[in-house]
Phi, psi and omega in degrees: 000118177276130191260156192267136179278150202265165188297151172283122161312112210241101184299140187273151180280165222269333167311327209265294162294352143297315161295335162291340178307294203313317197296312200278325143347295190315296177262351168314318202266352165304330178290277166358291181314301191296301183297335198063019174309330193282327131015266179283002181277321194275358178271301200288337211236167196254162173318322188262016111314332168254027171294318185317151158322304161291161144285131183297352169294292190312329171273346174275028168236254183354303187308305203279346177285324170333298174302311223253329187282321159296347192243011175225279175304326205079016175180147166262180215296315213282276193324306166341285192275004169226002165107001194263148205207150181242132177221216197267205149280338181261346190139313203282171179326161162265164152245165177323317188284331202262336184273358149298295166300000050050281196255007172308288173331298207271347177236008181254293208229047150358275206288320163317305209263007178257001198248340144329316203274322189293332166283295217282116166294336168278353160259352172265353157308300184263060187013079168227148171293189192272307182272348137348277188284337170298294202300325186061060225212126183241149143247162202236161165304093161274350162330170127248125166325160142268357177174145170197155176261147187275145178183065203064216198293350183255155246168094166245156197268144197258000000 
């Protein structure tokens, strides 16, 4: 019995996961609108609280669609549509926690966590954000590439 060897894990590259960020930005806050939940944020919440660029409603709507779509699908609709997925380090599922952590990074501290993930050498091997690596949390490629590089146990798409 010949045994199959298994596919090399492809990490996806940070253009591909960026377009998947904007697009579901995109339509969490279009849904917003279309509801007028910011509406009622301006009913409830005192003024010095809506100063901010975000509204805390929208990142807390963004978080949770994050947390609950990656940890029950593995991925959200933008990872959807570009083929892209949240996983363990090895392949496998998130769990609920790593995946809230997770997503803590992407809808609070975007811009931190990608230049942490960027710097910092032990995330930058496995192209992970900061809260990536709290998490123990990779994303990954399901495609096929058009090119890619061997890079330690992992195999990123160029």
């Amino acid at each position: 019995m010949v045994k199959r060897q298994a596919e090399p894990i492809i990490l996806a590259n940070w253009g591909r996961r960026f377009i998947a960020w904007m697009i579901d930005y995109i339509i969490i806050n279009v849904m917003i609108a279309y509801f007028r939940i910011e509406d009622l944020e301006t009913k409830f919440l005192p003024p010095f609280l809506l100063l901010s660029l975000w509204s805390p409603l929208s990142i807390l709507i963004l978080f949770l669609y994050w947390t609950f779509s990656e940890w029950y699908f593995g991925r959200s609709i933008g990872q959807l549509l570009l083929n892209i997925r949240l996983t363990d380090t090895k392949g496998g599922n998130v769990s609920l926690v790593a995946s809230a952590i997770q997503s803590v990074g992407k809808s609070l501290f975007l811009p931190f966590d990608c230049l942490i993930g960027w710097a910092y050498q032990p995330t930058r091997k496995a192209r992970q954000r900061f809260f990536n690596k709290l998490s123990n949390t990779i994303v990954i490629y399901l495609g096929k590439p058009m090119r890619t590089v061997n890079h330690g146990e992992y195999t990123k798409e160029v």
